[in-house]
Backbone as a ProteinNet text record, in pm:
[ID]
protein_1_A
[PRIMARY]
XXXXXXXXXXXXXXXXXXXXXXXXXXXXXXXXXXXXXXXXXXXXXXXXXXXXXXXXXXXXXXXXXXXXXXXXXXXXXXXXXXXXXXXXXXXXXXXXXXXXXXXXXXXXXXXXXXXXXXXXXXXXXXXXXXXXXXXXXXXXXXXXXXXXXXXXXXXXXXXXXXXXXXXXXXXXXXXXXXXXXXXXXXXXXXXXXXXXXXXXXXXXXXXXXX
[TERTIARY]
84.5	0	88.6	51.6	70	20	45.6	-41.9	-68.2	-140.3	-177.3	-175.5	-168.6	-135.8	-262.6	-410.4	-487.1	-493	-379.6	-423	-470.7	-502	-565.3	-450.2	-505.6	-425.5	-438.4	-364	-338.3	-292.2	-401.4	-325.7	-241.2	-186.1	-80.7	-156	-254.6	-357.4	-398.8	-382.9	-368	-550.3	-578.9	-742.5	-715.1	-787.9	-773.9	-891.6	-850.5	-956	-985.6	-1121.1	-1144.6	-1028.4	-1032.8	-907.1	-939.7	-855.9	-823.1	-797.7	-798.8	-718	-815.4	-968.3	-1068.7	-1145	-1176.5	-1295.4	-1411	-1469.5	-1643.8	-1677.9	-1666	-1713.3	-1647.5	-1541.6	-1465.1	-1487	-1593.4	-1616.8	-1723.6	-1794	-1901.8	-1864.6	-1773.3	-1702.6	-1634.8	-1566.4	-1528	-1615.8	-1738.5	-1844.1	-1900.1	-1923.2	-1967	-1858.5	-1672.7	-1590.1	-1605.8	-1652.6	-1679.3	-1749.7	-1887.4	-1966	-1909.3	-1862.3	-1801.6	-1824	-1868.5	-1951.5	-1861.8	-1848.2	-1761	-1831.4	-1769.4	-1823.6	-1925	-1949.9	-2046.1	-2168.9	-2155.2	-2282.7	-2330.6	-2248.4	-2300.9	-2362.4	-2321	-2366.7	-2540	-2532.8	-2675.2	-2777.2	-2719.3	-2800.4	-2851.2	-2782.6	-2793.9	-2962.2	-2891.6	-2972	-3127.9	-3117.4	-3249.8	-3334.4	-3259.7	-3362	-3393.4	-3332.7	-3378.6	-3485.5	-3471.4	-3571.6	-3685.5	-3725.5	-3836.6	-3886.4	-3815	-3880.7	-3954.7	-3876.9	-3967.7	-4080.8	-4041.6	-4200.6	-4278.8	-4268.8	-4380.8	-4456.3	-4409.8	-4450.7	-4571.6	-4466.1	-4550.9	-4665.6	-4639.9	-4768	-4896.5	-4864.1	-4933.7	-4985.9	-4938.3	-4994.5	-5189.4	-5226.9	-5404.8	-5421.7	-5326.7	-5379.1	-5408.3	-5462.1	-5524	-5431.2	-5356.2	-5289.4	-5295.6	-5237	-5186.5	-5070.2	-4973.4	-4824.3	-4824.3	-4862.2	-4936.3	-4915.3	-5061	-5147.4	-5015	-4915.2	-4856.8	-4734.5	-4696.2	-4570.1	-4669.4	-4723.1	-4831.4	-4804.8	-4864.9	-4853	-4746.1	-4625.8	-4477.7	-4484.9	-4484.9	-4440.4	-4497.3	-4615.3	-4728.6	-4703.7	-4587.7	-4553.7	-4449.7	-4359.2	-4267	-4369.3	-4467.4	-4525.9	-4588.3	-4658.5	-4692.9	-4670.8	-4545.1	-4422.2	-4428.8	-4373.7	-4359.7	-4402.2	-4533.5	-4685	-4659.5	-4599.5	-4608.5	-4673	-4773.7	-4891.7	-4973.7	-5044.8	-5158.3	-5218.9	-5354	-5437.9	-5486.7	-5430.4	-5522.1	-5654	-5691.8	-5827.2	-5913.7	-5880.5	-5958.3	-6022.8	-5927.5	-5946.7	-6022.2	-6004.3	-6084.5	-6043.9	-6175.6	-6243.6	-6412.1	-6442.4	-6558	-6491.8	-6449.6	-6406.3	-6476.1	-6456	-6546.3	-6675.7	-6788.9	-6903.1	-6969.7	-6906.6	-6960.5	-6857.2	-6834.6	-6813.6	-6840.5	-6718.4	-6754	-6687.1	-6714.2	-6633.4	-6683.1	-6574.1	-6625.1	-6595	-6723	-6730.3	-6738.4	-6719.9	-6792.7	-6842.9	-6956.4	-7044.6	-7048.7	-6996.7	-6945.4	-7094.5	-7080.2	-7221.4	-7129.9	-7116.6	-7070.1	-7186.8	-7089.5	-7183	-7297.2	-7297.7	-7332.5	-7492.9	-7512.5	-7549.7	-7546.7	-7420.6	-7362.4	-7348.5	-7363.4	-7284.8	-7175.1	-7132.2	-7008	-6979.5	-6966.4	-6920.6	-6778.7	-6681.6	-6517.8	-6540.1	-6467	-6419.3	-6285.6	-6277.8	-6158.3	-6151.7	-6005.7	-5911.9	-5990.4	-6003.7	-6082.1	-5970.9	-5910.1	-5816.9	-5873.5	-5989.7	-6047.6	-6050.9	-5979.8	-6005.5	-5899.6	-5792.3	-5681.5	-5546.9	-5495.3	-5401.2	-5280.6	-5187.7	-5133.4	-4986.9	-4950.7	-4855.7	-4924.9	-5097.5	-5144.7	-5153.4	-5191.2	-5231	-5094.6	-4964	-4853.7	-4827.4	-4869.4	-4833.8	-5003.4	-5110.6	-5264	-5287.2	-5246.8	-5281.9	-5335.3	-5221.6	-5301.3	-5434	-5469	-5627	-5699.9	-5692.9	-5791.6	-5787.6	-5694.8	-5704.4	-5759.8	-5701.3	-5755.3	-5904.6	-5973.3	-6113.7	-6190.4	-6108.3	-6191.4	-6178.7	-6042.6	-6075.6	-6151.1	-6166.4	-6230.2	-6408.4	-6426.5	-6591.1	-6589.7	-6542.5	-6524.7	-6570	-6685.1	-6702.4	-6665.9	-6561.4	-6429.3	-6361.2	-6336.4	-6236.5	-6312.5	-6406.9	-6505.1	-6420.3	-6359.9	-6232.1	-6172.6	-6149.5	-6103.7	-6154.2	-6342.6	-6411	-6417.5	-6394.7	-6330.1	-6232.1	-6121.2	-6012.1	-5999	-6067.2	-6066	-6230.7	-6269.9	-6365.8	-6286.5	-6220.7	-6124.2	-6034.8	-5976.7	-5913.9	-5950	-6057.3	-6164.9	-6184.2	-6232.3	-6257.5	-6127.7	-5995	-5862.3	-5841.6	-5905.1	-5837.8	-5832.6	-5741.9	-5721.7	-5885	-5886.5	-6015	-6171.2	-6125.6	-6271.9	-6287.4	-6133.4	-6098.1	-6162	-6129.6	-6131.7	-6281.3	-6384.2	-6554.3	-6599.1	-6544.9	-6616.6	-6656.9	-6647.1	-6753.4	-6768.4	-6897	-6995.6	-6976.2	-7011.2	-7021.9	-6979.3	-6908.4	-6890.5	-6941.2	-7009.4	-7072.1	-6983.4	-6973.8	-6880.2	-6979.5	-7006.8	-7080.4	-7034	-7085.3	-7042.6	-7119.3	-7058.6	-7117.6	-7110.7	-7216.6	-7149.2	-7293.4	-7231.8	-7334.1	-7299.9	-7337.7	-7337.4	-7337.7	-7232.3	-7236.7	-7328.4	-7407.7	-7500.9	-7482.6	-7486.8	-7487.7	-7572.6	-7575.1	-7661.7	-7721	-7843.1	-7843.7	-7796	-7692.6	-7630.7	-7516.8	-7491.1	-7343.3	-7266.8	-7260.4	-7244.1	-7251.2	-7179.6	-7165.5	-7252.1	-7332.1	-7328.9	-7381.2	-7346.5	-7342.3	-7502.2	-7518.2	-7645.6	-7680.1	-7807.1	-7812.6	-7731.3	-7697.8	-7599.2	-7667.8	-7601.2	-7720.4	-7596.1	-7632.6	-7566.9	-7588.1	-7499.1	-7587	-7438.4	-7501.9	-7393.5	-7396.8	-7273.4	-7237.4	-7183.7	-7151.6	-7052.1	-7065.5	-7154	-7200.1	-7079.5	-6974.1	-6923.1	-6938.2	-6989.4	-6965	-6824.2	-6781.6	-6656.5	-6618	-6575.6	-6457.1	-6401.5	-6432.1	-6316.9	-6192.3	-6160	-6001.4	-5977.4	-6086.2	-6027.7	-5956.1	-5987.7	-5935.5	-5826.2	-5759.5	-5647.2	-5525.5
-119.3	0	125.1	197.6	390.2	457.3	567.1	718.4	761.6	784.6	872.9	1038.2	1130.6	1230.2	1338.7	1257.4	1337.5	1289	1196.9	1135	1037.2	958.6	801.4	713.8	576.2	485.8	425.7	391.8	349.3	159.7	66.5	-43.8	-156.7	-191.6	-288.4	-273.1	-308.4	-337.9	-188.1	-61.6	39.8	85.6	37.2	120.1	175.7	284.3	426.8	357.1	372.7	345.5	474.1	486.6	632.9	698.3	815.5	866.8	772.9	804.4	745	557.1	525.9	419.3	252.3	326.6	195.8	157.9	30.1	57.8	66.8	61.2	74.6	-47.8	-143.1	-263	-288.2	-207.2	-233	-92.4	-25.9	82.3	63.9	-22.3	-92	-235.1	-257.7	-359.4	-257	-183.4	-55.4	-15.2	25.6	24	-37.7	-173.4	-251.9	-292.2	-287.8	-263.6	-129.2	-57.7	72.7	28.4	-61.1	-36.8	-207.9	-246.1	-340.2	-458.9	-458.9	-612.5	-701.4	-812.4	-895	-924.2	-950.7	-985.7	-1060.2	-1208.7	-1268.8	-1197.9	-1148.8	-1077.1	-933.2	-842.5	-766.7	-872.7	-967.8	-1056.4	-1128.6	-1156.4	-1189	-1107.8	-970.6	-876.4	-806	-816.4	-789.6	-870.2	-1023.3	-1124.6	-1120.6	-1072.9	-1091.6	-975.4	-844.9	-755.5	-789.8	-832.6	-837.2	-964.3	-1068.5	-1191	-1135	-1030.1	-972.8	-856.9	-748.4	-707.9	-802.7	-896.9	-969.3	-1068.8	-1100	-1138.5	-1098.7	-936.1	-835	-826	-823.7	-786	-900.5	-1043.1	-1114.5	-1147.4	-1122.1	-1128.2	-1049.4	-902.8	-833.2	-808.2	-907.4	-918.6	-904.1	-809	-844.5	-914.5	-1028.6	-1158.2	-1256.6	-1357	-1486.4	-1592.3	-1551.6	-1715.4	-1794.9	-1915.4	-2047.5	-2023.1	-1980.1	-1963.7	-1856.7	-1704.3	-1649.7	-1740.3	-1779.1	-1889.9	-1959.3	-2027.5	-2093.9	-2066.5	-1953.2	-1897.3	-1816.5	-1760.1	-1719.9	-1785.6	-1941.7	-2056.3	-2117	-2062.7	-2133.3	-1998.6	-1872.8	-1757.5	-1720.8	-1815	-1795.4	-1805.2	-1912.1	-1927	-1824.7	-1800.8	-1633.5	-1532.8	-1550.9	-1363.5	-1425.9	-1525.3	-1522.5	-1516.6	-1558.2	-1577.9	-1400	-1383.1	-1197.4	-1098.2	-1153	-1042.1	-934.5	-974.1	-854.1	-902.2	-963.3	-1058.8	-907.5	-923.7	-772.6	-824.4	-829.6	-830.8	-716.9	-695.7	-550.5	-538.2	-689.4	-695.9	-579	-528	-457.9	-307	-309.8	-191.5	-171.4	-315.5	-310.7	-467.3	-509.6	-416.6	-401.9	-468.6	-461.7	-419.9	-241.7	-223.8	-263.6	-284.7	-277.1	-190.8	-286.5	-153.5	-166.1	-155.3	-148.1	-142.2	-42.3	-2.5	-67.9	-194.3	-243	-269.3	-327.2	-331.5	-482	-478	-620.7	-543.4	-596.8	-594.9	-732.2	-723.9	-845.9	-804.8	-890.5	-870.2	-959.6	-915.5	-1042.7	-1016.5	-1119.2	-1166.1	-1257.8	-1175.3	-1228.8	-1267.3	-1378.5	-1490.1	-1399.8	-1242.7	-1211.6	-1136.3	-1149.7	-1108.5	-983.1	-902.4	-815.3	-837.2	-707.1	-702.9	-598.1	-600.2	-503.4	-549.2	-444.5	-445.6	-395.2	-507.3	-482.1	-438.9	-343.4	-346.4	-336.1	-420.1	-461	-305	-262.7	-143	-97.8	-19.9	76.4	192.6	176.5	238.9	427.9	417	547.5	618.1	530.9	610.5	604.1	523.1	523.6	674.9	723.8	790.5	686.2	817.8	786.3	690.7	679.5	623.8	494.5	480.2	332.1	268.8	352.5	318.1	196.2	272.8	195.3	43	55	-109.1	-217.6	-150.8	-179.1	-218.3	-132.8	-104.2	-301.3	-446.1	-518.3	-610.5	-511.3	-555.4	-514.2	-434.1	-425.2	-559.4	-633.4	-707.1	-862.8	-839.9	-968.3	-966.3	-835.2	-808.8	-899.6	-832.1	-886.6	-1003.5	-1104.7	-1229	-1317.6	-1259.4	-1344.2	-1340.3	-1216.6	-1173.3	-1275.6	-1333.9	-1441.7	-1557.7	-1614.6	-1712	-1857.6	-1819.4	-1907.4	-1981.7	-1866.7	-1881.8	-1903.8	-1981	-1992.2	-2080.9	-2140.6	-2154.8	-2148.8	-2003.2	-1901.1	-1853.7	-1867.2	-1767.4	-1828.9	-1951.3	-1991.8	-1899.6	-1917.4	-1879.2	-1713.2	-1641.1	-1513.9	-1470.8	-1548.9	-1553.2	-1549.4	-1701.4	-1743.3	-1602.8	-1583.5	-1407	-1300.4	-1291.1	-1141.5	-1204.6	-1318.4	-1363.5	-1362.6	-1346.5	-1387.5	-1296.4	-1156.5	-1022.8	-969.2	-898.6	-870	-817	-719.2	-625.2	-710.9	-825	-902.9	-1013.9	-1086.1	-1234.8	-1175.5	-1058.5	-1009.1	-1028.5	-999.7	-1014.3	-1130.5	-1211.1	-1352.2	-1395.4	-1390.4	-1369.7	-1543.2	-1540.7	-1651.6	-1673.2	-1612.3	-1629.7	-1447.2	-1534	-1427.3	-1399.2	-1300.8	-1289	-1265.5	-1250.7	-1163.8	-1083.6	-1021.4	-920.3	-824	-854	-762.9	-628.3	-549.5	-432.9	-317	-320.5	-280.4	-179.8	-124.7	14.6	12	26.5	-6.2	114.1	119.3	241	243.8	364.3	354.8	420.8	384.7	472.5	615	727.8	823	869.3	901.4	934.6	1032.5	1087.2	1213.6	1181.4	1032.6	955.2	951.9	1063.5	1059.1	895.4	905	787.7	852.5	769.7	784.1	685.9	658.5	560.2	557.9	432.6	363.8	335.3	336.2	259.2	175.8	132.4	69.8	-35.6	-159	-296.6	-378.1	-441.8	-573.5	-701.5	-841	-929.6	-998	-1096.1	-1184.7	-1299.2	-1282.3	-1404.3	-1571.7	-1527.6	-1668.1	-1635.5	-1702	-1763	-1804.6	-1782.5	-1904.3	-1899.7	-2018.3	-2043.1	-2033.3	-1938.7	-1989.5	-2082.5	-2172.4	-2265.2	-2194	-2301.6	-2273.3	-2249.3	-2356.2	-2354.9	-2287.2	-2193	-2080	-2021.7	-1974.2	-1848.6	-1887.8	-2004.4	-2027.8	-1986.3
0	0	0	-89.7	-60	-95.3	-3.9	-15.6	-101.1	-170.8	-253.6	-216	-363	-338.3	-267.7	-267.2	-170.6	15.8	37.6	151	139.2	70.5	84.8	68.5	32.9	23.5	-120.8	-190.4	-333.6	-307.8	-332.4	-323.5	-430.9	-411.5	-467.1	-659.1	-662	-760	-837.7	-773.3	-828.2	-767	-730.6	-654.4	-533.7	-594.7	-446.2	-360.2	-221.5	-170.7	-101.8	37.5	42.6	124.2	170.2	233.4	361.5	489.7	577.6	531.8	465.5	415.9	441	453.1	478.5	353	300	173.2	251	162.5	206.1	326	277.6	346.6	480	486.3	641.1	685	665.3	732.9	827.1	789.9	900	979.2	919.6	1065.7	1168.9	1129.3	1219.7	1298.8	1260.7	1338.3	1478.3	1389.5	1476.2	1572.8	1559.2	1652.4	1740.6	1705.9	1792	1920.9	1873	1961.2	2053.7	2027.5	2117.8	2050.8	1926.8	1878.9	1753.5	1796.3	1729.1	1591.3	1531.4	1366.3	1359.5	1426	1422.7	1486.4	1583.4	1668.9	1578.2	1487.7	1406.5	1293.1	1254.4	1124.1	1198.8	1309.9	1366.2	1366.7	1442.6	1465.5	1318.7	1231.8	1110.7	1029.4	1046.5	988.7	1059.2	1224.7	1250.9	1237.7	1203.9	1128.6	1043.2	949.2	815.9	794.2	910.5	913	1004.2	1089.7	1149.1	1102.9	975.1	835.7	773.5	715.4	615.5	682	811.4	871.7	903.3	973.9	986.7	813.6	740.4	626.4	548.7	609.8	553.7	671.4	793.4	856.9	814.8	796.6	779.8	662	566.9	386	409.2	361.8	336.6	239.2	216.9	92.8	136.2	120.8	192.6	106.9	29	-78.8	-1.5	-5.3	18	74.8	-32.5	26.6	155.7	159.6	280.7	415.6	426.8	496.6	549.1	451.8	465.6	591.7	526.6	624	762.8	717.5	867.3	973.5	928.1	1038.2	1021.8	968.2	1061	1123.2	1110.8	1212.8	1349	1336.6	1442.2	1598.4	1608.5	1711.9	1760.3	1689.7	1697.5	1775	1654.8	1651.1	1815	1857.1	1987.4	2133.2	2122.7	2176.5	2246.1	2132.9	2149.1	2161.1	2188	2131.7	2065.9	1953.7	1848.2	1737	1710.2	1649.7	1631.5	1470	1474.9	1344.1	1354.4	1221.4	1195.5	1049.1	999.6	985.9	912.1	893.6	1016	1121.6	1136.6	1122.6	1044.7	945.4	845	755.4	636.6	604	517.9	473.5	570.1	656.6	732.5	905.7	867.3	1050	1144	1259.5	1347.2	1431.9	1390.9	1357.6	1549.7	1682.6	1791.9	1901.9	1952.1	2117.4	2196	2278.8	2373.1	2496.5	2574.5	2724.4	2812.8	2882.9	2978.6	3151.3	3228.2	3371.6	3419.8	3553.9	3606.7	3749.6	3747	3873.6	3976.7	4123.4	4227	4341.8	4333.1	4457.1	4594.8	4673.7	4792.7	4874.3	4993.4	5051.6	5137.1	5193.9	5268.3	5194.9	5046.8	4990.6	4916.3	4933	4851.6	4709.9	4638.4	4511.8	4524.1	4360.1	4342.2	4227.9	4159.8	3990	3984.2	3911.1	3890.5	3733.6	3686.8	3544.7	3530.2	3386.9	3307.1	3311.5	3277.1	3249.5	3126.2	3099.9	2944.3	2932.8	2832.4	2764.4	2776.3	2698.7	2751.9	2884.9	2961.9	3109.1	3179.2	3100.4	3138.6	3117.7	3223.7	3142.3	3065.7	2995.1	2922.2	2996.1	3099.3	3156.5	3179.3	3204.6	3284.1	3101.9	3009.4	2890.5	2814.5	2870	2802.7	2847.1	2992.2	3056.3	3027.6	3006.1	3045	2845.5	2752.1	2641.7	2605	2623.8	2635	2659.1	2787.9	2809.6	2669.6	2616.8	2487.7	2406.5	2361.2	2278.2	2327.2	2491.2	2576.7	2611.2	2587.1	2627.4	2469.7	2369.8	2229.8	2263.8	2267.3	2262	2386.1	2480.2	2565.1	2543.8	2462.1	2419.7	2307.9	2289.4	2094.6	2193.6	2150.7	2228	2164.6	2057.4	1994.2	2125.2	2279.9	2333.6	2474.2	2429.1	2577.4	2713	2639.3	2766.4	2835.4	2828.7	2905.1	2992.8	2969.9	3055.7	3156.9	3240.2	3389.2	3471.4	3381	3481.4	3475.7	3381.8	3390.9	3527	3545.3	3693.3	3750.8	3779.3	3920.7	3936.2	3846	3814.4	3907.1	3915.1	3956.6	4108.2	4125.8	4261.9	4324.8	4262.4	4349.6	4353.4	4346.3	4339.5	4480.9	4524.6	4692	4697.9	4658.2	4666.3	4658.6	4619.7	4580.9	4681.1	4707.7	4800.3	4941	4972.8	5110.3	5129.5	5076.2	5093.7	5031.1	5009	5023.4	4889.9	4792.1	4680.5	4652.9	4648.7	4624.2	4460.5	4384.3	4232.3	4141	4062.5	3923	3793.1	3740.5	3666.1	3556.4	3430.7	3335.4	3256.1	3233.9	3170.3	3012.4	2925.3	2817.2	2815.5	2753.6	2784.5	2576.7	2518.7	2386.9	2332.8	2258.7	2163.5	2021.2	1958.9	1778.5	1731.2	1622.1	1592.5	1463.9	1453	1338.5	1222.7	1097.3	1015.7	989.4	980.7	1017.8	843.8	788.7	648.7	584.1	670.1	596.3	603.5	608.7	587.2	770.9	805.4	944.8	1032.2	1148.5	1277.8	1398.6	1437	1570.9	1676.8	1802.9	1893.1	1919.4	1919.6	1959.9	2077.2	2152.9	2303.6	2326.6	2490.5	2517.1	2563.7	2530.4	2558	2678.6	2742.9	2799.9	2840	2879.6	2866.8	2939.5	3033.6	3091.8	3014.5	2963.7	2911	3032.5	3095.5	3146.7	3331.2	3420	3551.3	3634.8	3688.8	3821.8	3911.5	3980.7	4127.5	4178.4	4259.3	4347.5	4428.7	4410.6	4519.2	4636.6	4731.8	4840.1	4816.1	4722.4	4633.4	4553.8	4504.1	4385.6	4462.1	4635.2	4687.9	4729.8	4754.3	4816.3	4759.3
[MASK]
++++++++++++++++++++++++++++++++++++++++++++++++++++++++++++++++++++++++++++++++++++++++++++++++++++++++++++++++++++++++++++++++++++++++++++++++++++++++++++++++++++++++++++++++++++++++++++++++++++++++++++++++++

């Protein structure tokens, strides 16, 4: 190697490379020596952006193919893993046309009630909103009565709550709570009466509370 007459380096082969005497491609191993990271660990960190680009992308395809479908359900377990899982579909093309919420209603042994509600994003500030923002998506799926499975241990849930265990509670109600939004004839939205309806009954156990 030698200098060239602007300061760079001239090699054996006669190619200037840039001044300070690096090519291109060893300007980002330099880098990644900067920040403390050995070649293989920049070559990973590298590979798994570029493999959680192209799976966000293909998660989020609005195409139904086969091939789709296909990779979906090898990524499925990733995206769940991580809860970074998101269907657009609810956007379009049929958004979601109703406002809703889940309570539940506790009947203690003494004959009391008391109504608990799930967290509502709307009423949350913005600091409870960042750690809470999950209950929204856990409210949809437990209202899917796809996932009627669930609606046990999200009782046993509410009955094990300090605030609820302490008064005894006999049985849990779960309650949906929803308003429809209407189309108005001047194209306009607006919210409909608010209806509700208990979906899912438990008796409490001695052993739920333990």
């Amino acid at each position: 190697m030698v200098k060239s007459a602007e300061g760079g380096q001239v090699s054996r082969r006669g190619k200037e490379t840039r001044p300070g005497g690096r090519a291109p491609g060893e300007k980002e191993l330099a880098r990644a020596q900067f920040f403390g990271l050995k070649k293989w660990q920049y070559i990973a960190i590298n590979a798994f952006l570029i493999f959680h680009t192209l799976a966000i992308c293909c998660w989020c395809m609005p195409f139904g193919s086969p091939f789709i479908a296909a990779c979906r359900e090898t990524l499925r377990p990733y995206f769940v893993w991580s809860g970074l899982f998101q269907s657009w579909d609810m956007f379009s093309p049929l958004p979601k046309s109703a406002n809703a919420y889940m309570e539940a209603l506790v009947l203690y042994q003494d004959g009391s009630t008391t109504i608990w509600s799930f967290p509502r994003m709307e009423q949350l500030t913005l600091t409870e909103k960042y750690s809470k923002e999950r209950y929204r998506k856990f409210m949809e799926s437990v209202l899917d009565e796809k996932n009627a499975m669930l609606w046990p241990d999200v009782a046993r849930h509410v009955a094990r709550l300090p605030e609820i265990r302490g008064g005894g509670p006999r049985k849990v109600m779960l309650v949906a709570r929803w308003s429809n939004v209407v189309r108005q004839e001047d194209g306009t939205f607006a919210r409909g009466p608010w209806d509700e309806h208990v979906f899912y009954s438990y008796d409490v156990k001695p052993e739920d509370l333990q």
